[in-house]
C-alpha positions in Angstrom: 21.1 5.1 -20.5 18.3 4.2 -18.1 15.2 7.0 -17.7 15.1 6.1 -13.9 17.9 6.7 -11.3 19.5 3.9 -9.4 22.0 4.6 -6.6 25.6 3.2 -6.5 24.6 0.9 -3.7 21.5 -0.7 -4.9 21.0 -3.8 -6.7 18.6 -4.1 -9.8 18.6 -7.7 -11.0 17.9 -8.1 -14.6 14.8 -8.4 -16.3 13.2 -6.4 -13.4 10.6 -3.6 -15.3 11.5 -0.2 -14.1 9.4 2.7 -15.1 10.6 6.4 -16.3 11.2 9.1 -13.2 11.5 6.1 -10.7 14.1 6.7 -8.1 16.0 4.0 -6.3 17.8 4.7 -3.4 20.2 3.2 -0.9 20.8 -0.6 -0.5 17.7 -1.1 -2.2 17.3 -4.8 -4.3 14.7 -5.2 -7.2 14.6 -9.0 -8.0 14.8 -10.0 -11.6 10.5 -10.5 -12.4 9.2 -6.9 -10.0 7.6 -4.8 -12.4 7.6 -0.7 -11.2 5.8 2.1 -12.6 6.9 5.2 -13.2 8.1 8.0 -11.0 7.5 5.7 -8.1 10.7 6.1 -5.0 11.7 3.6 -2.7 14.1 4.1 0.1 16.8 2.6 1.7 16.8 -1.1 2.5 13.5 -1.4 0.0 13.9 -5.0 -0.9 11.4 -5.8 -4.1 10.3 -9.1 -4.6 10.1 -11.5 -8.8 6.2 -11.7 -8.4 5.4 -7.9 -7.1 3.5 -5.6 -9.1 3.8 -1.6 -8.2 2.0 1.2 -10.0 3.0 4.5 -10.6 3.8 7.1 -8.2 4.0 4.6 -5.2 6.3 6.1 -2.2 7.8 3.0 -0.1 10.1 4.2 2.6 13.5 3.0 4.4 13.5 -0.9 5.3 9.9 -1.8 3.8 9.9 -5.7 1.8 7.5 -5.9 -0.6 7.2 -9.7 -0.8 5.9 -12.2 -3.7 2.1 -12.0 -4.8 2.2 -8.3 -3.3 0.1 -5.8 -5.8 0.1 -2.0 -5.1 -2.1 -0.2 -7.3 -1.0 3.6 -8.6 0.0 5.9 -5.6 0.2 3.8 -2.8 2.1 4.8 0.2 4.1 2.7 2.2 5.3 3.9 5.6 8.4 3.7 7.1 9.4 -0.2 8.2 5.7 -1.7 7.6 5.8 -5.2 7.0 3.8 -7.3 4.3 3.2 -11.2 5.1 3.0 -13.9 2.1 2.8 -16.7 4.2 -0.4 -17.0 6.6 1.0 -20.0 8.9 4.9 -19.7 8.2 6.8 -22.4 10.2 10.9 -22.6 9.7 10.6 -26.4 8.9 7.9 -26.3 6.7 8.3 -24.9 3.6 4.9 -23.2 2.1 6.7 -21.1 -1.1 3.5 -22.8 -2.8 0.8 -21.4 -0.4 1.7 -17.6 -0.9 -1.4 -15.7 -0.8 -2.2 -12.7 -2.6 -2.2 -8.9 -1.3 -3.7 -6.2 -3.4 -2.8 -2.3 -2.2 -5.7 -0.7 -3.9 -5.6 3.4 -5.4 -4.1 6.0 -3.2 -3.9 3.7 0.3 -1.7 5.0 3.1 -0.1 1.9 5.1 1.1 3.8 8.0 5.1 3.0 9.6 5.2 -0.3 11.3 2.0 -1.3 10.1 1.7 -5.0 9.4 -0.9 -6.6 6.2 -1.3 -9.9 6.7 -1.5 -11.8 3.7 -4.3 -12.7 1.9 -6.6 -9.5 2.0 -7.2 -6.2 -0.1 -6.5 -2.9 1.1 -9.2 -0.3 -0.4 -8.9 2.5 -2.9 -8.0 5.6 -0.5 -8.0 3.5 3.2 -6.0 5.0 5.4 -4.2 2.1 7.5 -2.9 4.1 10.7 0.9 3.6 12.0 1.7 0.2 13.8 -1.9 -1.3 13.0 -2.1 -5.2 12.2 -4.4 -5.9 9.0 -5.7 -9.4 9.1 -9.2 -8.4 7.0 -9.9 -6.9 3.7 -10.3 -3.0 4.2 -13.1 -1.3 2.6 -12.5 1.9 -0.1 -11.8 5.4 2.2 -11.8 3.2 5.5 -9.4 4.3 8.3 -8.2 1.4 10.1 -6.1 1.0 13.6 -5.6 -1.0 16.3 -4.5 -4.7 17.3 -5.9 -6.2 15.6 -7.2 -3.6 13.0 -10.7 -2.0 13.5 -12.6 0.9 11.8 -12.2 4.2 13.0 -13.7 6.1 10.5 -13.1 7.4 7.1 -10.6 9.4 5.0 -10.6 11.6 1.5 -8.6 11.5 -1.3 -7.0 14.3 0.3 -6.2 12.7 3.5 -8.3 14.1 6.0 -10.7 12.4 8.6 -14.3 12.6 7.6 -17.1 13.7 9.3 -19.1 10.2 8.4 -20.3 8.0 11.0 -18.4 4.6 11.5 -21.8 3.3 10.4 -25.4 3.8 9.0 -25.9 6.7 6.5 -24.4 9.9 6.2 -22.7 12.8 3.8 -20.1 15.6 3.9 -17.8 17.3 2.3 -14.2 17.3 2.2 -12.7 21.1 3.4 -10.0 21.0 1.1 -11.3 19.8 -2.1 -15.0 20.4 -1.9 -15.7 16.5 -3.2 -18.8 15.3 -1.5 -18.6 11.7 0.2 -21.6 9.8 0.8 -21.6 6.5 3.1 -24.5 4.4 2.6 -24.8 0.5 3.3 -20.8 0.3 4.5 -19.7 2.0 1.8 -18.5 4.9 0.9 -18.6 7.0 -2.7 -17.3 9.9 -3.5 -18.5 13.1 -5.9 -16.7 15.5 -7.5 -15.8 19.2 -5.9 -19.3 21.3 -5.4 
């Protein structure tokens, strides 16, 4: 008896890694090498590629393929039909299985619905990727991203709220909700604990 839940529909190929409290929904297919963490969920149509790493507590929603050389760090959220690349240059007659590039999904990020991340860059601890945005360049930590193709907007907490930092330069404030203090200096932001 398995410590994760699998519905009647979905497919788990054998050998895949599955952690404790995960739970795998409709028409969902894990291929035989994924490795999940635990009390992660992915909904239906979630198709999970041999060479995809996914840390705990990740959330992937309905019709979202996590392809080959894809990395999420713990908690990552994945909107609603957002698509990952592996291939930079795909053509139907050429085959380039050999030229996959790798994606990492660092700590926390929020890849909005219909968001595409174009293989080949790393997503931030904590970025905030905004809904139907196209990701062709790696994302700093906290960075909230959108646009054709993706552009800073600004910044987001742990929490998820907008912060009062500018897009550039130097500046501080403090998250309303958790009272952790974020400093942006030189492109970059840090963050403190709660005051």
């Amino acid at each position: 008896m398995s410590d994760y839940s699998v519905h009647a529909t979905a497919i788990v190929d054998e050998g895949a890694e599955i952690g404790a409290g995960t739970r795998i929904w409709h028409w969902v297919h894990v291929s035989a090498g994924a490795r999940i963490g635990r009390a992660c969920s992915l909904g239906q149509n979630v198709y999970v590629g041999n060479r995809v790493s996914i840390g705990d507590n990740c959330k992937i929603q309905n019709n979202v393929s996590v392809y080959d050389n894809v990395t999420l760090e713990e908690g990552v959220f994945c909107g609603p039909s957002m698509v990952f690349t592996n291939v930079y240059n795909p053509r139907a007659e050429i085959s380039r299985k050999d030229e996959y590039r790798d994606t990492l999904v660092k700590r926390g990020a929020t890849l909005g619905a219909n968001c595409t991340i174009v293989c080949g860059v790393t997503v931030g601890a904590y970025a905030f990727i905004a809904a139907g945005a196209v990701v062709r360049e790696d994302v700093p930590d906290f960075a909230l991203i959108g646009g054709v193709p993706g552009r800073l907007l600004g910044w987001m907490s742990r929490f998820g709220e907008r912060l009062d930092l500018p897009k550039s330069g130097d500046g501080e404030c403090t998250c309303p909700h958790s009272g952790e203090r974020y400093t942006l200096s030189g492109g970059r932001v840090r963050v403190e604990g709660a005051a």
